[in-house]
C-alpha positions, 0 to 999 in steps of 0.5 A: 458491475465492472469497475476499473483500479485507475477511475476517478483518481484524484489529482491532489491529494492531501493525505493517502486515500484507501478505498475497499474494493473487496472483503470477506471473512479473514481478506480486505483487498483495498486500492491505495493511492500515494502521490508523494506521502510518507509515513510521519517521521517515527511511525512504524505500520504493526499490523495484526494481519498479513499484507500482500502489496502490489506497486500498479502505478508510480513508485515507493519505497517501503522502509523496514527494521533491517532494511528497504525495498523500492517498489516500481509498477509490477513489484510485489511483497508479502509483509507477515502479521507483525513486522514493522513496516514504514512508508519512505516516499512515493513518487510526487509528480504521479499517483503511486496506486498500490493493491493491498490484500490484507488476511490473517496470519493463519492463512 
């Protein structure tokens, strides 16, 4: 069955909407959708697993300790298990989609 990253997606969002796509021992891959959310002021993301993320649609920025990156369609990063991590603000006028992979910090 074929699945497609853009179906259904929502057109008023109330809060970030994750969806699992996949998952096995030690991986989660998860379709994100943003349209103008940020992390709550004050809050830092601290994750025990590593994350792969990749900006497919829309913009964000990804705030950190020692600085930011903004992120356009194509844009990548890998966040190690443990550094903090925020989200700044993602475009308003159209959904951000971002893929995540999630896996362990042993690889």
């Amino acid at each position: 069955m074929t699945t497609n990253l853009f179906a259904d997606l929502p057109t008023n969002l109330a809060a970030e909407l994750t969806q699992t796509l996949a998952a096995g021992p030690g991986v989660r891959v998860e379709r994100i959708v943003s349209q103008g959310h940020a992390s709550p002021p004050g809050f830092w993301y601290d994750q025990d697993e590593a994350e792969w993320v990749l900006v497919v649609r829309g913009a964000a920025r990804l705030g950190f300790e020692d600085g930011a990156l903004e992120l356009r369609p194509g844009d990548h990063v890998t966040i190690p298990a443990g550094r903090r991590h925020r989200v700044e603000w993602t475009t308003a006028d159209e959904p951000t989609v971002w893929l995540a992979v999630f896996f362990s910090a042993g690889g």
